[in-house]
C-alpha positions in Angstrom: -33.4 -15.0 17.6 -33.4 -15.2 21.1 -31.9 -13.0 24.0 -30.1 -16.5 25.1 -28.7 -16.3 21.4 -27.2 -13.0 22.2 -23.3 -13.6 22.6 -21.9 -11.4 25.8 -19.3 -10.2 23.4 -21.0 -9.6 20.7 -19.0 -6.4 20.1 -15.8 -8.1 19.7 -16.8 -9.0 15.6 -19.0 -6.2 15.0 -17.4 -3.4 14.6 -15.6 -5.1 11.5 -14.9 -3.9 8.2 -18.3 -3.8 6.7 -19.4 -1.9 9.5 -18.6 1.4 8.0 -20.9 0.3 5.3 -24.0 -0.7 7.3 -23.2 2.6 8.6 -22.2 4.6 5.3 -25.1 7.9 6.4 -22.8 8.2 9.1 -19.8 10.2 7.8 -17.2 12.3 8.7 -19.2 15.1 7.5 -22.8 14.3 9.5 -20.2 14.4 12.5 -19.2 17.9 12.2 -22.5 19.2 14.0 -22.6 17.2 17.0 -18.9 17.7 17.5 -19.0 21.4 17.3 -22.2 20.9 19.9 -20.0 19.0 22.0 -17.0 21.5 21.8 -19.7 24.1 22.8 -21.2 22.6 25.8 -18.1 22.0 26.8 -16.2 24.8 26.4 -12.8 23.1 24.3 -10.1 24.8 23.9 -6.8 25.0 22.6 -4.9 23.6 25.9 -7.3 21.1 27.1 -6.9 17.2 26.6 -9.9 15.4 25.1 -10.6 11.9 25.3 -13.0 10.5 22.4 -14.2 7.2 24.2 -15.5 4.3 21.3 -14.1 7.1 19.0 -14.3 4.2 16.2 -13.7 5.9 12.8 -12.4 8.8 14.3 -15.5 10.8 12.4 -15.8 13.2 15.6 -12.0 13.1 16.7 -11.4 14.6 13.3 -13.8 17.9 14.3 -12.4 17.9 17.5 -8.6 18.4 16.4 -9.7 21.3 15.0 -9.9 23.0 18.5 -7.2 21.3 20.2 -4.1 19.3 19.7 -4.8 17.3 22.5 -7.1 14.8 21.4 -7.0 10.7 21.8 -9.0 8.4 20.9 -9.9 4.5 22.3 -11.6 1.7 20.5 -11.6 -1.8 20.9 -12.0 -2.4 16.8 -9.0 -2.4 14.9 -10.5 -2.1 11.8 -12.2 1.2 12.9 -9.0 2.2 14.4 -7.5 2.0 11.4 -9.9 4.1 9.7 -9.1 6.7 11.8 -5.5 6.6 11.6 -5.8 7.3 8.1 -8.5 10.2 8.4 -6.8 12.1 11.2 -3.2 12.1 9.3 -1.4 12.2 12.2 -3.2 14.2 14.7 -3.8 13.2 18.1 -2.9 9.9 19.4 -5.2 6.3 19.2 -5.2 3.6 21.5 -6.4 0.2 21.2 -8.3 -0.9 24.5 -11.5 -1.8 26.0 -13.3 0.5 27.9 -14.0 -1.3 30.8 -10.4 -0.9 31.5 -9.3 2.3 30.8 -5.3 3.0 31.1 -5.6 6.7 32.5 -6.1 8.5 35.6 -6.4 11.9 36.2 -5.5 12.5 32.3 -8.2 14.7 30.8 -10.2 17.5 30.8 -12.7 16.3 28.7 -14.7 12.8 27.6 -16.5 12.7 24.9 -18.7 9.4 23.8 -21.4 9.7 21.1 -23.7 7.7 18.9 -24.7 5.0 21.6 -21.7 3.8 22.4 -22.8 3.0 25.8 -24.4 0.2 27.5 -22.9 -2.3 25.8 -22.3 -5.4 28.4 -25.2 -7.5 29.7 -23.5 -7.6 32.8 -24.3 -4.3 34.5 -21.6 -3.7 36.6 -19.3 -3.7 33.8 -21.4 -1.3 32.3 -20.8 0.0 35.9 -17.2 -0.2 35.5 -16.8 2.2 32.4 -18.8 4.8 34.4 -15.7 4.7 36.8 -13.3 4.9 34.3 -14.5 7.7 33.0 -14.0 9.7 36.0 -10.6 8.3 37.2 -10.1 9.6 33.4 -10.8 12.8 34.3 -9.3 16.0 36.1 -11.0 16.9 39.1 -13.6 19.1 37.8 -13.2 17.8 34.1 -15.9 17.3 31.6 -17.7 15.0 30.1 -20.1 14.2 27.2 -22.3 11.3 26.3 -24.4 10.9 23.8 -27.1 8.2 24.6 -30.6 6.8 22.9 -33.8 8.2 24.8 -35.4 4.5 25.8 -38.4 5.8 25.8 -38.4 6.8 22.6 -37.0 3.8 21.3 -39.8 2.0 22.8 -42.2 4.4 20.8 -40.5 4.6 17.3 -38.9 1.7 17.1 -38.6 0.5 13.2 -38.8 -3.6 13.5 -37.0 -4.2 10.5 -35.4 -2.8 7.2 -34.6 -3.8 3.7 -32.1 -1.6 2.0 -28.8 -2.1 -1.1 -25.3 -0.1 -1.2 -23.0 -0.9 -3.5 -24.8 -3.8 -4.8 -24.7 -5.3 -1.2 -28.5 -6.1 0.0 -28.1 -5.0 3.9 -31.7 -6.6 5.9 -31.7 -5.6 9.4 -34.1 -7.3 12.2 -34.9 -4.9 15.4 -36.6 -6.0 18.7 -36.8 -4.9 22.6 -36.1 -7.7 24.9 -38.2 -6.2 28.2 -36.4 -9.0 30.5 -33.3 -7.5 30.3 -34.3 -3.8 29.1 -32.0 -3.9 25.9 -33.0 -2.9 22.6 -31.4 -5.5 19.6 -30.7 -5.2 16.3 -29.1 -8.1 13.8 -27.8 -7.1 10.5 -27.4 -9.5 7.7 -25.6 -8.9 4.9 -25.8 -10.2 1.2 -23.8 -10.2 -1.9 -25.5 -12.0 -5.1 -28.4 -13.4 -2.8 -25.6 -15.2 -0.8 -25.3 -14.3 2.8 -21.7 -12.6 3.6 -22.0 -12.2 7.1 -24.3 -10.9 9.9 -23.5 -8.8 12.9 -25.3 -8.8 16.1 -25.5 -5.4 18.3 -27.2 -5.0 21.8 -27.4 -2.0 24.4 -29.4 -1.7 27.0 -32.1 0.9 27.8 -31.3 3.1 30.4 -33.8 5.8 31.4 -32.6 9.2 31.8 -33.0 8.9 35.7 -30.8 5.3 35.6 -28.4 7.7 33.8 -27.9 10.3 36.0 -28.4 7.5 39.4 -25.2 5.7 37.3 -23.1 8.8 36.5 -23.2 10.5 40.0 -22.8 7.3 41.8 -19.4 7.5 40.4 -18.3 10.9 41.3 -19.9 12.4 37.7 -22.5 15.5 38.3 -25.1 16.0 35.0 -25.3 19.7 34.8 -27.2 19.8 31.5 -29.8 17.2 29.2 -30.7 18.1 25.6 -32.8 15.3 23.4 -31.2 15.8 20.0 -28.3 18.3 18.8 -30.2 20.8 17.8 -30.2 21.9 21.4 -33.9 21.0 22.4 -35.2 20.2 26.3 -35.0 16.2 26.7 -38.4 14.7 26.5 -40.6 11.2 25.6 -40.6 13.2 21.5 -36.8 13.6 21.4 -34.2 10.9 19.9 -31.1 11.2 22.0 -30.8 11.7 25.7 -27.2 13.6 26.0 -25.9 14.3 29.4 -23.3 16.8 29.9 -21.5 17.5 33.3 -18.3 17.5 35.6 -16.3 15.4 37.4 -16.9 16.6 41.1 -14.0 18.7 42.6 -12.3 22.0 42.3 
């Protein structure tokens, strides 16, 4: 596969329902440490509105309820959204949207986005364009959270492919770095009884940390703090994640 193969909206049949199998290591349970990280770094509590951005599953919107009542959730999937619905039972509130459009202004003290649910769009400025809706989102002096791949150490550690079965479904999985547009691909073919089921495409581009923080406080958003994994350690070329925690500027 090519990068002219790659559709621009590839993210519009992903996010399906055998995504939640591709993805079955990532649980509600996994999510309970990096929430409780997040609601640390950003100091949640019981009053303050929270905004889980891609919240798919609702796997970290279900930690987060635990600390306030205030918590929404946005996805584009309806599959995943419906997932959530289920898990959360009723708490908080989930919208169906895409997040280069967000519907709010001024609405929350804190946005939360994890597991590389940035960088989606080929098109930078729409890319671009979630960055600002993030911080008309916020309060003046509201919080945010984004949990992002370290480029550089996707460049480094990169696995090129993968061969694995759940539930009697064979799942392969094809990874490569297209360095003309500085994304990092992955396809995912699925197959039940040696018969192909479907395949899913996923794309994000590789931002650097200094990109990041160019992107962020170009739009009004000030990085206060940048760990390379939840465990809390320094961001460097070794670490996994680059996660970027700050405030909207103003009182």
């Amino acid at each position: 596969m090519t990068e002219n193969e790659i559709d621009k909206n590839w993210f519009a049949s992903t996010f399906d329902d055998l995504y939640p199998l591709i993805y079955a290591h990532r649980t509600v349970e996994s999510a309970a440490p990096e929430s409780e990280f997040a609601v640390q770094q950003l100091a949640i509590g019981p009053n303050d509105r929270v905004l889980d951005l891609c919240c798919g599953a609702g796997r970290h919107l279900y930690h987060l309820a635990r600390h306030t009542p205030h918590v929404f959730g946005l996805d584009y999937s309806a599959q995943l959204l419906a997932t959530a619905k289920t898990a959360l039972a009723g708490k908080g509130l989930l919208v169906r949207g895409d997040m280069r459009h967000l519907p709010f202004e001024n609405a929350f003290d804190a946005v939360t986005n994890f597991f590389t649910s940035f960088g989606y769009f080929l098109d930078s400025r729409e890319n671009h364009a979630v960055v600002e809706g993030v911080a008309r989102a916020l309060r003046p002096g509201g919080r945010f959270f984004i949990d992002y791949l370290n480029a550089e150490y996707v460049e480094t550690h990169l696995q090129s492919s993968s061969d694995r079965t759940i539930d009697g479904m064979r799942i392969v999985e094809e990874r490569w770095i297209d360095r003309e547009r500085d994304r990092v691909n992955k396809l995912t073919v699925v197959f039940r009884d040696n018969t192909e089921i479907t395949r899913a495409m996923e794309s994000v581009r590789l931002y650097t940390e200094s990109e990041m923080r160019f992107l962020l406080e170009g739009c009004g958003l000030t990085v206060e703090r940048v760990f390379g994994c939840y465990s809390g350690l320094a961001f460097s070329a070794d670490t996994p994640r680059l996660i970027l925690i700050g405030r909207k500027t103003g009182a």
